[in-house]
N, C-alpha and C positions, 0 to 999 in steps of 0.2 A: 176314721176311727173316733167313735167319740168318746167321753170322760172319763167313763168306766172301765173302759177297754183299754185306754191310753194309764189309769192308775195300776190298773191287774198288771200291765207289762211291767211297769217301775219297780212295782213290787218284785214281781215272778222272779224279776234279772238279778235285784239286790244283792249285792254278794251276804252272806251271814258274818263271813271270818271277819268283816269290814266294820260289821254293827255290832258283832258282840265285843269288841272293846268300848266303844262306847256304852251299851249297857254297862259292864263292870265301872266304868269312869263314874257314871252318873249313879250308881249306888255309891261305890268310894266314898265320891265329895259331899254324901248325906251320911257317912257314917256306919254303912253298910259293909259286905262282902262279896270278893268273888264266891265263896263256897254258897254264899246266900243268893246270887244270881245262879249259877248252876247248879242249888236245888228247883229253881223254878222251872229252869227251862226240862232239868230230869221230869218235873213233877209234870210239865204238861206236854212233853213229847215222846214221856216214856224211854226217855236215851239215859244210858250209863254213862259213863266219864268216857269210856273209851271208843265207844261211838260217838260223843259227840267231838273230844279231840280229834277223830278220823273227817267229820265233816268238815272240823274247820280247815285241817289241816289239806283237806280237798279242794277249797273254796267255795263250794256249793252255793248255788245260789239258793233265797227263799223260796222260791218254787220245790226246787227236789230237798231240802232242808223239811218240810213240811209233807212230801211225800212219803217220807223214810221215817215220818212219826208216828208215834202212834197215841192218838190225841186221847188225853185225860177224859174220863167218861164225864169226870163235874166238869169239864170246860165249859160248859152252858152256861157255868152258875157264875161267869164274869161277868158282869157288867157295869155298868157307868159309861163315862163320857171319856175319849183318849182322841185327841189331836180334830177336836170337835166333830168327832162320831161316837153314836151309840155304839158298841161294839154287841151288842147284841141284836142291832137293827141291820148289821153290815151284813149285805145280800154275798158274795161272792167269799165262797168259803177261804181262799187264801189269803183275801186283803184279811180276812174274820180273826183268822189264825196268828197271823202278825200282830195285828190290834191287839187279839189274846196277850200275846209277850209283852207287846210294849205297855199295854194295863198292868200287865203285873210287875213288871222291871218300877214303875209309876208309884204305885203302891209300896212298895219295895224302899223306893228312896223318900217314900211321905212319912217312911217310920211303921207304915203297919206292919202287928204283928203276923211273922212267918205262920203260924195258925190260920189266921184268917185268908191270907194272900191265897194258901194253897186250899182252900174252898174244899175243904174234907165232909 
């Protein structure tokens, strides 16, 4: 298996319910919000509240977390550098997708304004 293939799995597996507390933590401790983490994630997976409480409450992993989305048309227009990749250079659409969140969870806790983050 090589690197690629070995990171796709890490990801695919990731539980979400396990990571999104962490998102909400690391906005918190910048001063942020849950309701402002879960505009982002509405805004680029297209889930209502009650869809995305049903995911968590599933455990999903990132893999079908990201199947059941339905990806923001501007999600192209992220980009920058998150956990030393381009996330707009990232070839394999589900690592893309996660970089997507975590740039914006990122952004989020650097104080940008909600405007910008959600690339309207």
């Amino acid at each position: 298996m090589n690197a690629a293939d070995k990171q796709y799995e890490i990801f695919a597996k990731m539980n979400f319910a396990v990571v999104y507390p962490l998102y909400i933590a690391k906005a918190q401790k910048k001063g942020r919000s849950k309701q402002e983490v879960d505009q982002i994630i509405y805004w680029l997976t297209g889930f209502d509240e009650c869809e995305l409480e049903k995911l968590i409450a599933e455990n999903v992993d990132f893999e079908h977390f990201f199947q059941s989305a339905n990806l923001n048309p501007n999600a192209h227009l992220i980009t920058g550098v998150i956990c030393g990749y381009r996330v707009e250079e990232i070839e394999n659409p589900l690592i893309q997708k996660v970089r997507y969140l975590d740039k914006l969870i990122d952004e989020l806790a650097k104080g940008k304004k909600m405007e910008k983050i959600l690339r309207k």
